[in-house]
matplotlib code that plots the C-alpha trace (Angstrom):
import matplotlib.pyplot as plt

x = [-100.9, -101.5, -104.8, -101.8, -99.7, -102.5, -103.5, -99.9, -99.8, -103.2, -101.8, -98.3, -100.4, -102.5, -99.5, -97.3, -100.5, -100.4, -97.0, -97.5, -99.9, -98.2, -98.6, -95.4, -96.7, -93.5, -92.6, -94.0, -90.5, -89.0, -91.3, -90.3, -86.4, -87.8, -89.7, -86.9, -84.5, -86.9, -87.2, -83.7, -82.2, -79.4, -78.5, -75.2, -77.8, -79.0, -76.6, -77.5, -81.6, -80.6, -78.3, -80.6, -83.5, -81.2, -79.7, -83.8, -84.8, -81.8, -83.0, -86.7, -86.0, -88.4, -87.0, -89.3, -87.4, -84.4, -85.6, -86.4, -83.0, -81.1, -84.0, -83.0, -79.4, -79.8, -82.3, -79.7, -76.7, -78.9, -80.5, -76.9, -75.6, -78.7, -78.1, -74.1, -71.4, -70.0, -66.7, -66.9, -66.0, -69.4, -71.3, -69.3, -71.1, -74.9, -73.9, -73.3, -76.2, -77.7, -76.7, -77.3, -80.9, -81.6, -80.1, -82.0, -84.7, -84.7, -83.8, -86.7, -89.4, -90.0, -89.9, -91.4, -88.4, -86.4, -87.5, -87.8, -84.0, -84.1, -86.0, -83.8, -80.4, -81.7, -83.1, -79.5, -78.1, -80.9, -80.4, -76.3, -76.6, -75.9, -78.5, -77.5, -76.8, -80.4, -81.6, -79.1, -80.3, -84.3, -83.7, -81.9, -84.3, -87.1, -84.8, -84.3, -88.6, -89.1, -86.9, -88.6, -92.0, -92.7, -95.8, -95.2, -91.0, -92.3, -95.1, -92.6, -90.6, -93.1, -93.6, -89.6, -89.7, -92.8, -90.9, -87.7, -89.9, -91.9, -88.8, -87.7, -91.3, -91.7, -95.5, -95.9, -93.3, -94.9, -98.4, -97.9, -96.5, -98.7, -101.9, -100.2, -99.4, -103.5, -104.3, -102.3, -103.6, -107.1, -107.3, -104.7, -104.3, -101.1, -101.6, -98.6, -99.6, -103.0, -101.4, -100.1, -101.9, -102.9, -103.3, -100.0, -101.0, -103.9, -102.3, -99.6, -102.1, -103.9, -100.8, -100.6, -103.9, -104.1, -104.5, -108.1, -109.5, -112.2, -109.8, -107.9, -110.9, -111.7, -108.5, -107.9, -111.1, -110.2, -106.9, -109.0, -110.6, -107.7, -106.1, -103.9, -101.4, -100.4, -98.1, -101.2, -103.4, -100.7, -100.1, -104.2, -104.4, -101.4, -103.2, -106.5, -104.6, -104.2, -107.4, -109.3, -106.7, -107.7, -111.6, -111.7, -112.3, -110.5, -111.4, -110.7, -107.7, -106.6, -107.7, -105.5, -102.4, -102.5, -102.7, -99.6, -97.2, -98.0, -96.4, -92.6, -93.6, -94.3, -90.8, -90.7, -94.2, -92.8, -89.3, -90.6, -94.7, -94.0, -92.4, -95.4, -98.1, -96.4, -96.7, -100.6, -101.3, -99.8, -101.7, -105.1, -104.2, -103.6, -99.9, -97.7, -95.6, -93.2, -90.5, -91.9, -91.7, -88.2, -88.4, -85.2, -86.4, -89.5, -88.6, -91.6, -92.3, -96.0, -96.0, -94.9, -98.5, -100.5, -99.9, -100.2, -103.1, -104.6, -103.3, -105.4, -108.8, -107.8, -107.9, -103.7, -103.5, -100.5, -98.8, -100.1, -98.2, -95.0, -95.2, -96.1, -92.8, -90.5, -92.3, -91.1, -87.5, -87.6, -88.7, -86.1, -83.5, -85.4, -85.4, -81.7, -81.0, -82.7, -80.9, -77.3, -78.2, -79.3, -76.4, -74.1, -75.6, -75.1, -71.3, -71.3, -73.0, -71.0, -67.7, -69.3, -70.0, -66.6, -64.6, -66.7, -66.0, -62.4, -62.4, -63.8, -61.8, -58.6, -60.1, -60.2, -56.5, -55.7, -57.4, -55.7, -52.4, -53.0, -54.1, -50.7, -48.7, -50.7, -50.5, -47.6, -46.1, -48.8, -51.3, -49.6, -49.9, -53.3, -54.7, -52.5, -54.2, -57.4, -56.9, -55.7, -59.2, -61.4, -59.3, -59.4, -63.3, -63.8, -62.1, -64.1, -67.5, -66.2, -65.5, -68.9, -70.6, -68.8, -69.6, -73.3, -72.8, -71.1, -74.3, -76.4, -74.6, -74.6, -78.2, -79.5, -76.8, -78.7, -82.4, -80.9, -80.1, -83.2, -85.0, -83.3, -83.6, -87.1, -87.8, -86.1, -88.1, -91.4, -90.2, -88.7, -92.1, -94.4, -91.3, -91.0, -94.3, -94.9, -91.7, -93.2, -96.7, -95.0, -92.7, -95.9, -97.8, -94.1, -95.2, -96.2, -100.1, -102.0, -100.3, -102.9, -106.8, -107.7, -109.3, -106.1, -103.6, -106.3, -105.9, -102.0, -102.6, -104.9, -102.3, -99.6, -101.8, -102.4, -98.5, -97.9, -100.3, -99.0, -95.2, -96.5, -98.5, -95.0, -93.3, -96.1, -96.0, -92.3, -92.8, -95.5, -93.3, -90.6, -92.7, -94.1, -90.2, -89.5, -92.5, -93.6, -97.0, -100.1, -103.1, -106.2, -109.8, -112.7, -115.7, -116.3, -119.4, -118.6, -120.5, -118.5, -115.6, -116.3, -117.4, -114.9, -112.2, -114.0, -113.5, -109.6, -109.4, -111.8, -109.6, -107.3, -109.6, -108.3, -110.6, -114.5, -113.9, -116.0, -116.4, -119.3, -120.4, -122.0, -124.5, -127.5, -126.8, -129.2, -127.3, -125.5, -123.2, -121.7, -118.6, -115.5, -112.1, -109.5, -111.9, -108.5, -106.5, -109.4, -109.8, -106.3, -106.6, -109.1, -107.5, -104.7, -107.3, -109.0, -105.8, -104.4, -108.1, -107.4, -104.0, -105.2, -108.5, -108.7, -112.4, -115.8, -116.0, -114.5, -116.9, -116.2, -118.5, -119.2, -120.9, -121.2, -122.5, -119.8, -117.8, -120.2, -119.0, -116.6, -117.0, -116.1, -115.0, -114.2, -113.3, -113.7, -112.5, -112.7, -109.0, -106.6, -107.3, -104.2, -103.0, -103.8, -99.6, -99.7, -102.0, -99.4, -96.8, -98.5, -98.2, -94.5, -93.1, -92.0, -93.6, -95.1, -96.4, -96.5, -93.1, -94.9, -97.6, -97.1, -96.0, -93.4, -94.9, -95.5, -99.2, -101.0, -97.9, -99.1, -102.4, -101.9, -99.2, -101.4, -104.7, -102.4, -102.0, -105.8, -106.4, -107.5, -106.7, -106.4, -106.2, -107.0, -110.4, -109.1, -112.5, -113.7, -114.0, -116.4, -113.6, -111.0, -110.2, -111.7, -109.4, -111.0, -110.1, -112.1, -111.6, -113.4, -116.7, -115.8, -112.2, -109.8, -109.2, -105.9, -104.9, -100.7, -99.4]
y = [-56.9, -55.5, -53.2, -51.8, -51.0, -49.2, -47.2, -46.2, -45.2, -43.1, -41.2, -40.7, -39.1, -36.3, -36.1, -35.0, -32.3, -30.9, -30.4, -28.2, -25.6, -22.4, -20.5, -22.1, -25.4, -26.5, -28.7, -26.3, -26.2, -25.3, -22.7, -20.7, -21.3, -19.1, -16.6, -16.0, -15.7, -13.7, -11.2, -11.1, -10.2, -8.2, -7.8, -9.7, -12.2, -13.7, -16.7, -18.2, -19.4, -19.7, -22.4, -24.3, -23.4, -25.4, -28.8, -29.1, -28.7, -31.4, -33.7, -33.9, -34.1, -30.9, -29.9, -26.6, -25.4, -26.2, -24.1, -21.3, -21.2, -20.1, -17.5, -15.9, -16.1, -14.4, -11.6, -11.3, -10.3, -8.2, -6.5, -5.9, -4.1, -2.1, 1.7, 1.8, 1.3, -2.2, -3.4, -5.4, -8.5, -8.6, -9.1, -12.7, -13.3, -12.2, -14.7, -17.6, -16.9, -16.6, -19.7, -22.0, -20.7, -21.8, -24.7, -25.9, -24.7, -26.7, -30.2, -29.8, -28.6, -24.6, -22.7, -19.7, -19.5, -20.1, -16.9, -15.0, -15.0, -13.2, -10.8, -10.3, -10.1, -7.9, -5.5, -5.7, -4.3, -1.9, -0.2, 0.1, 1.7, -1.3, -0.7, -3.1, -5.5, -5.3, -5.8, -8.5, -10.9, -10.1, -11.0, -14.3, -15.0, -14.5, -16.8, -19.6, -19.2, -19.4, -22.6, -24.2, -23.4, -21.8, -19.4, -18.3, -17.3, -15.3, -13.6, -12.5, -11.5, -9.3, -8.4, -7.2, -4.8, -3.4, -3.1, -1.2, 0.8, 2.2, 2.4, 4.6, 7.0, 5.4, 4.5, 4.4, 2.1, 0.1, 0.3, -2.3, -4.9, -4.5, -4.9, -7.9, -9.6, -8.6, -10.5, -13.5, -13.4, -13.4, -16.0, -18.1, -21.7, -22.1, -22.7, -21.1, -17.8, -18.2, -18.7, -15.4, -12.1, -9.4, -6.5, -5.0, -5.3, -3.2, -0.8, 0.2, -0.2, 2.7, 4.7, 4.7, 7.0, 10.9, 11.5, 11.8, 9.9, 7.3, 4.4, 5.1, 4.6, 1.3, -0.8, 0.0, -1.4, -4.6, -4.1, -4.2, -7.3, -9.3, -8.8, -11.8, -10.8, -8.3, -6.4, -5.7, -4.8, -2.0, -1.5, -0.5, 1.6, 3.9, 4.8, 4.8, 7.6, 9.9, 9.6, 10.2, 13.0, 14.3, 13.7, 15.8, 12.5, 13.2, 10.5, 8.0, 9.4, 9.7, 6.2, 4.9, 6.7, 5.8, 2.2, 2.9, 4.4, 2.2, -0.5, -0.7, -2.2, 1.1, 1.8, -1.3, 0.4, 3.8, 4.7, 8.8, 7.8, 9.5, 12.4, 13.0, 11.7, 14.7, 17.1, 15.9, 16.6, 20.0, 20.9, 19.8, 21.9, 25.1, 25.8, 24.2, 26.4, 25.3, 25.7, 22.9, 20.7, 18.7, 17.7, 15.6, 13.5, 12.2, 9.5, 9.0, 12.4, 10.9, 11.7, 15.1, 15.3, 14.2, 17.0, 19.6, 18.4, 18.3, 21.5, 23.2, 20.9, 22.9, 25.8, 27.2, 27.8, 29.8, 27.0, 23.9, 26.5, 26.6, 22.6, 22.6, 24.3, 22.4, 19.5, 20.3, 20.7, 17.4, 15.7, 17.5, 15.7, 12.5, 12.5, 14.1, 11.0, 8.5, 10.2, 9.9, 6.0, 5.0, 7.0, 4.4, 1.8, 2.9, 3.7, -0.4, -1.5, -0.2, -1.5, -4.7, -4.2, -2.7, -5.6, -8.3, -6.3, -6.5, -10.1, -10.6, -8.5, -10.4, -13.7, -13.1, -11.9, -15.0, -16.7, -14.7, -15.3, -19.1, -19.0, -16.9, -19.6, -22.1, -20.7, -20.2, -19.2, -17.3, -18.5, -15.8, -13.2, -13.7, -14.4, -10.7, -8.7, -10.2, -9.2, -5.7, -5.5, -6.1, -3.5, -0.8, -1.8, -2.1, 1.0, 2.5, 1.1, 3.0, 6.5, 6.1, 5.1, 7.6, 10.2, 9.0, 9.2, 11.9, 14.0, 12.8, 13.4, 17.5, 17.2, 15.5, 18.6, 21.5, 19.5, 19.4, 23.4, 24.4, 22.5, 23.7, 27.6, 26.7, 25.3, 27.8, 30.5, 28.7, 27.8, 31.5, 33.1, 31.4, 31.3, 35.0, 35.8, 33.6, 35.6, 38.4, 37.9, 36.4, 39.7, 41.7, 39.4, 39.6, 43.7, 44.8, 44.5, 47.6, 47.7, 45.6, 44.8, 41.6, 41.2, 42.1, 39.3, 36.9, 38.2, 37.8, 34.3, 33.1, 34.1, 32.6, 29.1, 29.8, 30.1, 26.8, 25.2, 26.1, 25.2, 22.0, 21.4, 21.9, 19.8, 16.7, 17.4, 16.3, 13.4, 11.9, 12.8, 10.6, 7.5, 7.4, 7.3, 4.7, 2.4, 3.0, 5.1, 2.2, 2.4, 0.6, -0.4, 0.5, 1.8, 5.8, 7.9, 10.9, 13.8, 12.6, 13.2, 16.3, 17.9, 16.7, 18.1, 21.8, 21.9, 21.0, 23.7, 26.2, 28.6, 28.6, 30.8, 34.4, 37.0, 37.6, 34.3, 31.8, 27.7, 26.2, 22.2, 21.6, 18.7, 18.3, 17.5, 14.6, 12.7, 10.1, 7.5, 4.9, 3.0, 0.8, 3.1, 4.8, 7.6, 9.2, 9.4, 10.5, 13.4, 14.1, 14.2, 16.6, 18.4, 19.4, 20.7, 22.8, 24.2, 24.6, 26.6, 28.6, 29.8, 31.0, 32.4, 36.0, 36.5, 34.4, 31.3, 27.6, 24.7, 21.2, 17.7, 14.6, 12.6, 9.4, 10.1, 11.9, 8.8, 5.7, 3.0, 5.6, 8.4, 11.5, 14.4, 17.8, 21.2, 24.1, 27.9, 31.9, 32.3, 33.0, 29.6, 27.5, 27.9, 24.4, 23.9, 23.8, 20.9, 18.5, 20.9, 21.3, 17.9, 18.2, 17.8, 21.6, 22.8, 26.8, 28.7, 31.5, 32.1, 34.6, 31.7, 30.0, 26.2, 23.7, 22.9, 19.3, 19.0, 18.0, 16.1, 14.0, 13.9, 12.3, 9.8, 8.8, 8.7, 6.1, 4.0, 3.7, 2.8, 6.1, 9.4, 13.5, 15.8, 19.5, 19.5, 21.2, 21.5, 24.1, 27.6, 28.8, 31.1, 30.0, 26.1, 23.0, 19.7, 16.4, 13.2, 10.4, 6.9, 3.3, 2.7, -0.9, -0.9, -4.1, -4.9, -6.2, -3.0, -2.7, 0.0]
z = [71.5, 68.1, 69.9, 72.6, 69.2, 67.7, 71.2, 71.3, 67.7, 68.4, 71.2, 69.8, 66.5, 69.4, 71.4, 68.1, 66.9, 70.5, 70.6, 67.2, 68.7, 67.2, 64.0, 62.1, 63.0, 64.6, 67.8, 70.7, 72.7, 69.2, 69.2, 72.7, 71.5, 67.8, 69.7, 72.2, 69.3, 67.3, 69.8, 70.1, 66.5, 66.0, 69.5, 71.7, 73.3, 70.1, 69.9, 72.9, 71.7, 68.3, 68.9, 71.6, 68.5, 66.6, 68.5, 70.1, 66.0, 65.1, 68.3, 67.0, 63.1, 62.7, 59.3, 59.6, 63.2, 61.1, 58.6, 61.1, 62.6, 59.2, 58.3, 61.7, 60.8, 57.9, 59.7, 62.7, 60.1, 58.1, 61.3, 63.0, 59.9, 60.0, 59.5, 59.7, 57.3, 57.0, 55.6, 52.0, 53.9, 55.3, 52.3, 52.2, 55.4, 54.2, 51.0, 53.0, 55.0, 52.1, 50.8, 53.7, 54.1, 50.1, 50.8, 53.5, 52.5, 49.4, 51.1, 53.1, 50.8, 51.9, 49.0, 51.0, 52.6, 49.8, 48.1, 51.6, 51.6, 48.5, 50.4, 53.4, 51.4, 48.9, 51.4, 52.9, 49.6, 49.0, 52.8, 52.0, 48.4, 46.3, 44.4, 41.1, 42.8, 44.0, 40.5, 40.1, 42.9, 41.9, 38.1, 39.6, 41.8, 39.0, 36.4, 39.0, 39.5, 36.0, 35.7, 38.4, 37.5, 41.2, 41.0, 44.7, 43.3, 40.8, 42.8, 45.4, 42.6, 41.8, 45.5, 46.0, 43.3, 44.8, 47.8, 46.1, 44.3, 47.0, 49.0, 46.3, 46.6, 43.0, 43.4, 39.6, 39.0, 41.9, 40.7, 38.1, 39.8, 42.8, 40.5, 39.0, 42.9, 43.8, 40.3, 41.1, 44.7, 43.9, 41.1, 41.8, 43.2, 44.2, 48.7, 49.6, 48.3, 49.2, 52.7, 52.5, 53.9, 51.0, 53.1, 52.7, 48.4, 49.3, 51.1, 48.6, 46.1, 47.7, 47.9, 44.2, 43.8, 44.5, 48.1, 49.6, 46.1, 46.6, 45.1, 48.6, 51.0, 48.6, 49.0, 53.0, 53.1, 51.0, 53.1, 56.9, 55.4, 54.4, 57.5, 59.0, 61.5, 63.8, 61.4, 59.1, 61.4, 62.9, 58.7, 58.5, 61.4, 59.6, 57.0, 58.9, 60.8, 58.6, 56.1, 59.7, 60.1, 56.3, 57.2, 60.4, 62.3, 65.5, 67.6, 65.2, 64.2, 68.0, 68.0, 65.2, 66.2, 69.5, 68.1, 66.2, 68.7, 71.4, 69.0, 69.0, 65.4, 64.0, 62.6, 60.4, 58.6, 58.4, 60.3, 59.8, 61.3, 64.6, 63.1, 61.0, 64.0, 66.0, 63.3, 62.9, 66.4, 66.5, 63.4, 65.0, 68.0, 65.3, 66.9, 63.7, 61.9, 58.8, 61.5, 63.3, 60.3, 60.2, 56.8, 56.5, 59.1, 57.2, 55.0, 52.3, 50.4, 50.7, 53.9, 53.6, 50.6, 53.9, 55.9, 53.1, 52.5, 55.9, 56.7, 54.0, 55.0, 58.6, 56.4, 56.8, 53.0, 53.8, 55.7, 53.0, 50.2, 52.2, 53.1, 49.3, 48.1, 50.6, 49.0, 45.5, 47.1, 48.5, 45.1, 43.2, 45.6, 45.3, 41.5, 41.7, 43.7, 41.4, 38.4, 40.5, 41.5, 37.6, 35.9, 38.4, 37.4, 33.5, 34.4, 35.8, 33.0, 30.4, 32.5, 31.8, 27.8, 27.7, 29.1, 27.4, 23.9, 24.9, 25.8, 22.4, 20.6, 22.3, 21.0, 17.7, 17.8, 19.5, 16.4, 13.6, 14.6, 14.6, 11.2, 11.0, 11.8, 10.0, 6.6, 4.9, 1.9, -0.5, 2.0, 4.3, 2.1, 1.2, 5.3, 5.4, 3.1, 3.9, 7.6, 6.1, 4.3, 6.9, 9.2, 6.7, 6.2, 10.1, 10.6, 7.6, 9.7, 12.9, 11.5, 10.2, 13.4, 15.2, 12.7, 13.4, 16.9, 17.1, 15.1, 17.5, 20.9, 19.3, 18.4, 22.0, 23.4, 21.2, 22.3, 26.0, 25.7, 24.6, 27.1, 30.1, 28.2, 27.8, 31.4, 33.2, 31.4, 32.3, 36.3, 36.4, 35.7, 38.5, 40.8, 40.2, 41.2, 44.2, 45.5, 44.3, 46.1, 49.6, 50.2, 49.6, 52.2, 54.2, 54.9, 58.2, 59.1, 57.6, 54.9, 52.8, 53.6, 54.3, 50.9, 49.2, 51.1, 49.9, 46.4, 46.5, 48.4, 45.5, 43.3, 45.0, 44.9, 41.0, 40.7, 42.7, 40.5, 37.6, 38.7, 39.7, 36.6, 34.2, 36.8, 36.3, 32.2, 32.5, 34.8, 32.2, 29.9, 31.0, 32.5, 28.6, 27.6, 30.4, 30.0, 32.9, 32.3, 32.4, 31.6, 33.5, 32.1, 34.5, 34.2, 33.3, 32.6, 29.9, 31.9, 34.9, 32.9, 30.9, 34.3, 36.6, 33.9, 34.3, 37.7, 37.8, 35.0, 35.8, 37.9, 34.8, 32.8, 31.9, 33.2, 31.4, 29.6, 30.3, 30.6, 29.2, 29.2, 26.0, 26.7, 28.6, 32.2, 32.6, 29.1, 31.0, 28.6, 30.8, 29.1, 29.3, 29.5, 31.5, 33.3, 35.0, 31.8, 29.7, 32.4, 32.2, 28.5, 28.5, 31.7, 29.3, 26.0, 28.2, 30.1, 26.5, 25.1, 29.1, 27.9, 24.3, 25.1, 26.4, 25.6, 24.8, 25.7, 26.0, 25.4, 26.3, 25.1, 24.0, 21.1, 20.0, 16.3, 15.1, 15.3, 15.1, 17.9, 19.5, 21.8, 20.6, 23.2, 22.0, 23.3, 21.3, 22.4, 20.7, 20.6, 18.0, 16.1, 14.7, 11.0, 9.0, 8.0, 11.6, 12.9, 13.2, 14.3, 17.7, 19.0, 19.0, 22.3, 23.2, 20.3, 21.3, 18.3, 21.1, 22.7, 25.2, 26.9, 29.5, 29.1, 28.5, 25.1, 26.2, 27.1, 23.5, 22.9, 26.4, 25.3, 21.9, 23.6, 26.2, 23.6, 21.7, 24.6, 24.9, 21.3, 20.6, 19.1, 19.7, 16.9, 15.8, 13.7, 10.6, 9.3, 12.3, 10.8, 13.1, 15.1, 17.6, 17.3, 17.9, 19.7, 19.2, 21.5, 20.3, 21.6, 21.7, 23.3, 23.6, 24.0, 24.1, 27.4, 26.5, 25.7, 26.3, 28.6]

ax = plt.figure().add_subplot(projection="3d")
ax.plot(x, y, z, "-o")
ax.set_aspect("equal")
plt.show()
């Protein structure tokens, strides 16, 4: 008898792990109910499977189906009010949702889907302009992972903001916490997030490096590799599209995108991908014109970089400068848009200060007039003048804090003035002479040689440059302010550097000057930094020696004796030189000791704040007295690889 018990026991064991043959590891006839469902979100005839999903989940105690059914709830509301405008009543719906999908998920032990309907709820919010309340439900959802101690909570913490931030074409904000999810990913121990595929990680980690670089082509391939399901194979072949598409690969790029659009999937990667696929093909065929473009269709501005770029590998200049202006349109309306949404959220948040300071304020009232009615007599008297005291020496505190703030709202208005009057003379003057430059190229043919429209083309590229070099000096500018500018150890070589910094500056030279690189070109010193802010730091010396020098030469390069333990980089030109009282002046933000240069006055104010951030330092070498002036960046061979952002 007790052998039959254990043959039954045996068979009911393989008959329960056959019925489970499906990736959720749920009861196989639970399964067909999800996938029917699934398939079926946000449409009339989604009730129907959810519901058997649900009393064939209840019949067989599988907590998981269970489980399943509320995540689909949740993804069925969300879906439904997907791209229209919904009444305040149904965010009481997405809460309970909300709310039964934690709950469940929590009786039966699947934190995954705990935290996924953070995910689902906060894109909801996100998708309908609420975007504090956004904020609100990540920072609750990172407290409540804190107070359990759940690694996987906080790592999809970390992955929501990436999503909001990219969402927002915010790839530096995004770059931090997707370094921090790949970090947790690849050394953690936690088997849920080990469960999890990486590939999306690598993708939007390659979005957050300068189109065609080689840190692009480096994490699709870490991306290809950590492949897991569908979605991130149809997420690789995206991006494979259009790198093939920037390498002249046709075939593989017809590959890829015929990958994409024959997947219905597409839109959940990028809603604006056939848009951009159509304007690809039409570019390889040579018949696009900036007509053809429908800009307000395409949803990621890094899109819109793509095809600039690929249009000048094709070699329309003309057509990559107009995409290239439209561009700068569309990320004035995107930080205009940012700037609207944050100054909302201010406006909510100091609602919130305001009523809690009144709520205060009415407490202590409440308290004073109890001690009223307690004293009496001289007691009275004295609670009285005491209370007098402390409102004449409140009131006292106030005029002097608004006096305070009152100085600085008029000295933040005079900075704000002469920044815009400083900005719009530095936009007005490339502006002016791309105009200038496009009517000329505007004329009928004859008018000009050939040789002459590609003189006013250069010119118009220089100009573009330029704009979008004063544009980029502000952006720094205000990710330092914001926190938001990081800095990331790797390894860098300094002729690399020194040379790779001439040829983004080069064209920047004033005619009959020249650009020299100092040291040999077979010294090679390999050592632990920032390689793309160094470059950038150097970028900005030689730019600055370009805009000063009108004749000799500019010389950029390295040494590691001047500073013992540090390597020292230095760029010396034959300009005008800078007065000694002055060598601090400089590195002012909008500080010009030439009105009549180009600039916004910000660059060597950059170059110090970002030198700062890697432990090092940029100043002007006081003791040069050979002609012209000498910049100095010096910073750590050996650098602490702790060093904050």
């Amino acid at each position: 008898m007790k052998r039959y018990i254990f043959l039954i026991i045996i068979f009911a064991a393989f008959g329960e792990l056959a019925a489970q043959n499906n990736p959720y590891d749920i009861d196989d006839e639970c399964y067909e109910y999800y996938m029917e469902a699934e398939n079926l979100v946000g449409t009339h005839g989604f009730s129907v499977p959810a519901e058997k999903l649900l009393r064939t989940a209840n019949r067989k105690d599988d907590t998981k189906a269970i489980t399943l059914y509320y995540v689909l709830q949740l993804r069925n509301l969300s879906t439904t009010a997907r791209n229209k405008e919904v009444p305040d009543e149904y965010d009481a719906e997405m809460e309970k949702a909300h709310e039964q999908l934690k709950k469940a998920a929590k009786t039966y032990g699947y934190s995954q889907y705990y935290y996924y309907s953070y995910s689902v709820i906060q894109n909801y919010y996100y998708n309908h302009r609420k975007t504090q309340k956004t904020f609100e439900l990540i920072n609750k959802m990172q407290s409540e992972a804190i107070a359990e101690n759940d690694a996987y909570g906080l790592w999809m913490s970390d992955r929501y903001l990436i999503d909001l931030y990219v969402a927002q074409n915010d790839y530096v904000s995004a770059k931090r916490y997707v370094k921090r999810c790949i970090d947790t990913f690849e050394n953690t121990d936690d088997e849920t997030i080990k469960r999890q595929s990486a590939c999306r990680l690598y993708c939007d980690m390659a979005d957050t490096y300068p189109i065609g670089a080689d840190s692009v082509r480096i994490n699709i391939a870490k991306a290809l590799n950590a492949r897991k399901v569908h979605m991130d194979t149809l997420r690789c072949n995206y991006h494979v599209a259009k790198i093939a598409a920037l390498d002249k690969d046709v075939p593989r790029y017809l590959e890829a995108r015929d990958y994409c659009l024959g997947d219905p999937n597409l839109v959940n990667i990028s809603r604006s991908a056939n848009t951009m696929f159509g304007i690809l093909d039409k570019l390889m065929e040579d018949t696009l014109s900036i007509e053809d473009i429908p800009f307000e269709k395409i949803q990621r501005l890094r899109e819109i970089k793509y095809i600039a770029n690929i249009a000048e590998e094709y070699g329309h200049k003309e057509l990559a400068f107009e995409i290239e202006k439209r561009l700068v349109v569309e990320e004035e309306k995107h930080i205009a848009k940012l700037n609207q949404s944050k100054l909302s959220e201010l406006e909510v948040n100091m609602g919130k200060t305001s009523l809690q300071a009144n709520l205060a304020d009415r407490e202590q009232k409440i308290q004073r007039i109890l001690r009223i009615f307690f004293y009496s007599g001289l007691c009275v008297l004295f609670i009285i003048t005491i209370i007098l005291l402390f409102y004449i020496q409140s009131l006292r505190k106030f005029n002097k804090n608004l006096k305070e703030a009152n100085e600085k709202a008029l000295a933040a208005d005079a900075a704000k003035t002469r920044f815009v009057q400083n900005m719009s003379h530095e936009v007005r003057t490339p502006l002016n002479a791309i105009v200038g430059f496009s009517q000329l190229l505007s004329l009928p043919d004859g008018t000009f040689t050939p040789e002459e429209k590609d003189e006013f083309s250069g010119h118009i590229i220089n100009n573009t440059k330029m704009l979008t070099m004063l544009l980029d000096d502000i952006l720094n500018a205000s990710a330092m302010d914001t926190g938001n500018y990081r800095i990331s150890i790797e390894d860098g070589e300094c002729s690399f550097i020194c040379q790779a910094a001439i040829s983004s500056a080069e064209h920047r030279l004033q005619p009959g000057v020249r650009m020299i690189y100092a040291n040999p070109e077979d010294e090679r010193f390999n050592f632990r930094t920032d390689p793309q802010r160094a470059q950038q730091i150097i970028i900005n010396l030689l730019t600055n020696a370009c805009k000063h020098t009108t004749a000799g030469e500019i010389r950029v390069g390295w040494s590691l004796d001047e500073n013992p333990g540090e390597v020292t980089f230095w760029v010396t030109d034959t300009g005008p030189g800078v007065p000694e009282d002055k060598a601090e002046v400089i590195f002012d933000r909008f500080a010009k000791l030439n009105e009549f240069v180009q600039g916004t006055g910000l660059g060597l104010s950059i170059c110090r704040d970002i030198a700062s951030r890697m432990g090092g330092r940029v100043y002007l070498d006081t003791t040069y007295k050979v002609g012209g002036a000498r910049f100095v960046f010096v910073v750590p061979a050996e650098p602490n690889e702790t060093i904050p952002a």
